[in-house]
N, C-alpha and C positions, 0 to 999 in steps of 0.2 A: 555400538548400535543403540538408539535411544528408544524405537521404536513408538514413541507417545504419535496418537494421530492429530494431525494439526490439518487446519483448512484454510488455503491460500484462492483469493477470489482475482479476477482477471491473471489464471494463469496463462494465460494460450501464449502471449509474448513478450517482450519488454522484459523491464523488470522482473515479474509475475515470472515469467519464464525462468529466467534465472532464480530466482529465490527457489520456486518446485527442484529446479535440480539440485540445487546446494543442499538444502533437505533431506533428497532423496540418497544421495550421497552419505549424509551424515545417518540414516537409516529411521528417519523419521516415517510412519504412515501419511501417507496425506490423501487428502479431499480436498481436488483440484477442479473448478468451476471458471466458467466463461462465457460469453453471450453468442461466443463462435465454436465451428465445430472444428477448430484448430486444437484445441482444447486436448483431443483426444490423442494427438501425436503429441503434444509433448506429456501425456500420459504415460503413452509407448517408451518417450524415450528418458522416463526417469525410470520405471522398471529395469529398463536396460543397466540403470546405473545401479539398481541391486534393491531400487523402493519397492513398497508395496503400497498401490494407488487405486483412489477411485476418483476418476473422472465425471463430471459432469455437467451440460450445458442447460447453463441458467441465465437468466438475465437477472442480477438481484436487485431490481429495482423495482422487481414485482412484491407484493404485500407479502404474501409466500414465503419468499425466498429464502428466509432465516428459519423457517419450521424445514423448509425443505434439505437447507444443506446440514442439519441437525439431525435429521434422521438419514440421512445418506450417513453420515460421521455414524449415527448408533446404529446400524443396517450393518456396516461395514467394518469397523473396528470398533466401538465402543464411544464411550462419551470424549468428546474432542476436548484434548491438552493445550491445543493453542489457535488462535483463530487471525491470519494475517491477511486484513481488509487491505487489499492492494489495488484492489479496482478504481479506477477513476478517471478522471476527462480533466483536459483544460482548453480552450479557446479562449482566443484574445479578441479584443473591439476596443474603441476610446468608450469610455464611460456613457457621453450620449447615444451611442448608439448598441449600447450593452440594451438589449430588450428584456421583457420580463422573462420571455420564454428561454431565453438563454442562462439566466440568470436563475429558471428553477430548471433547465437540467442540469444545472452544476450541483443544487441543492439535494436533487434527487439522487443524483450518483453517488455524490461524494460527502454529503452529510446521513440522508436521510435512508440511506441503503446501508452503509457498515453502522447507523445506529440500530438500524432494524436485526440487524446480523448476531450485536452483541445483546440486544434483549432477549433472544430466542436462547442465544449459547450460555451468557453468565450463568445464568442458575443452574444447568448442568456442572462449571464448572465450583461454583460454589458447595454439588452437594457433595461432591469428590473433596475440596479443599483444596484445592489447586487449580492453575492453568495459565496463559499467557496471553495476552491480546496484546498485537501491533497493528497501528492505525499508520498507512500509510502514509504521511502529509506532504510537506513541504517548507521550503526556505518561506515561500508567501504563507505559510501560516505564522510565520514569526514577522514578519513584517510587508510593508504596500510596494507593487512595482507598477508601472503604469500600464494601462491596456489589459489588467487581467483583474478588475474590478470581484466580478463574480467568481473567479477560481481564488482570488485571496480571499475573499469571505467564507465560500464552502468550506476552505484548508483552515483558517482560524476557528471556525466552527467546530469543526473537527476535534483539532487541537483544546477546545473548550471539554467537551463530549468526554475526551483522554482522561482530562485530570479528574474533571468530577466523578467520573468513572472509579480510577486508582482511588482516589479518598475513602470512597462508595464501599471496595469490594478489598481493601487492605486486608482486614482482617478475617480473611475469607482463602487466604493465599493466593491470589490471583492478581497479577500485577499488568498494567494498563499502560500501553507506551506509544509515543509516537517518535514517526526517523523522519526526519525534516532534511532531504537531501537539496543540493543544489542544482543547478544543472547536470545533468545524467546524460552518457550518450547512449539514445535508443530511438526507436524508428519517429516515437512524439518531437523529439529532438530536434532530428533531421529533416521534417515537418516546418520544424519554428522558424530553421534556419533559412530553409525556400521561401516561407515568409517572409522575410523579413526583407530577404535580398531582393522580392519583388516590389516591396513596397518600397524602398530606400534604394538608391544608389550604391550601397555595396556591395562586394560580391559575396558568396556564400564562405568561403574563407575569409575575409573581412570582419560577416556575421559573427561568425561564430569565437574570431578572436573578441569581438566586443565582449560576447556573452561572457567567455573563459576569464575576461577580466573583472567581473563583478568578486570574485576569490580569489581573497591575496594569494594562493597559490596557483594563479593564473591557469586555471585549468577546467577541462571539462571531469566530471567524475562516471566514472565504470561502475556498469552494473553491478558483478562481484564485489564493491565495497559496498551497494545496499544488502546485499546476497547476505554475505559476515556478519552486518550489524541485525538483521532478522534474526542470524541462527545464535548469536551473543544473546540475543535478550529472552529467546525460547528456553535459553542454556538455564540447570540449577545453577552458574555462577552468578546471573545476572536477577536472582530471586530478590536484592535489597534494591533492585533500581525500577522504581513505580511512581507511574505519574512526569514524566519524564518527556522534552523533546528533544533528542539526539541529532543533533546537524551534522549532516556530512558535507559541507561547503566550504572545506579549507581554510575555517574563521571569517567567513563573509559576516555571519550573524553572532555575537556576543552578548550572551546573555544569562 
């Protein structure tokens, strides 16, 4: 049982959901945050699984937010071991008709919220000499797909924010990572796929075989393999791997 407290942001479903439990499983403390009050049941049910949790409903994309889930973390168990920005959005449009305003809630959510997250937490975890931060990204942070103009800019942002980070706080013990998965199946997913088959002649099995072929392993990937690669790189084995984008997409991206 590891018990370090760690804070996992968009936990209510999805991914986020699973990584809290896998967590909670492996006996980490966590600080569990959400914009819903869904939140609070999967609080319930990682207790269940033997965690020790605080929940709490935030939006972080308020200015706040990083002072806030920082003292819930020192309120609650102490200064946070690891902080996994999971929260984030994607919507599709063709380029011209990407507006500005879509193009800053991508900025808002997915850049400008887990960098706010890790200015508040770094120097907690710098004055301890330890800690772990994973930045949630993506395949579109490593490279362009079309129709998702502003979520592959926010996610390569991101992925910018990672590294200069790791360089940043190396020497501080504190390592800076991103997991760049592929297509995932989860409710955003499932979403894509009804999309898609609306707008095209396929049908949502069609769809979704297209998508599963962008990975030579023709597949779509489960959330328990983002789950793994979270609690891998919180783990002290994974203390030499900083600065880092980890792909879970079956070698879609080579790099």
């Amino acid at each position: 049982m590891d018990g370090r407290p760690v804070i996992v942001t968009g936990a209510s479903r999805g991914i986020g959901r699973v990584i809290a439990m896998e967590l909670a499983r492996a006996g980490y403390r966590l600080i569990l945050c959400a914009r819903g009050k869904e939140i609070f049941s999967v609080g319930d049910e990682c207790i269940k699984l033997g965690g020790k949790v605080e929940t709490m409903q935030l939006d972080i994309t308020v200015k706040d937010a990083g002072a806030k889930l920082r003292d819930k973390a020192l309120s609650g168990f102490g200064p946070p071991w690891g902080l996994v920005n999971n929260a984030g959005m994607a919507e599709s449009a063709p380029l011209p008709k990407t507006d500005d305003e879509m193009f800053q809630r991508h900025m808002d959510l997915n850049v400008l919220a887990p960098f706010r997250l890790m200015r508040a937490i770094i120097p907690r975890m710098a004055e301890r000499g330890s800690g772990r931060i994973i930045n949630m990204c993506s395949t579109a942070a490593l490279a362009g797909y079309p129709y998702v103009s502003a979520y592959a800019a926010s996610k390569h942002a991101l992925l910018g924010i990672t590294r200069s980070a790791a360089r940043e706080f190396a020497q501080k013990g504190i390592t800076v990572n991103a997991i760049c998965p592929g297509y995932v199946r989860t409710e955003q997913f499932n979403a894509v796929i009804q999309n898609i088959a609306q707008k095209t002649q396929l049908s949502p099995a069609e769809a979704e075989l297209k998508l599963s072929q962008l990975s030579p392993q023709n597949r779509i990937f489960d959330q328990i393999e983002i789950a793994h690669a979270v609690k891998y790189l919180l783990s002290e084995e994974a203390r030499g791997v900083n600065g880092q984008a980890l792909t879970i997409d079956g070698g879609e991206i080579e790099h």
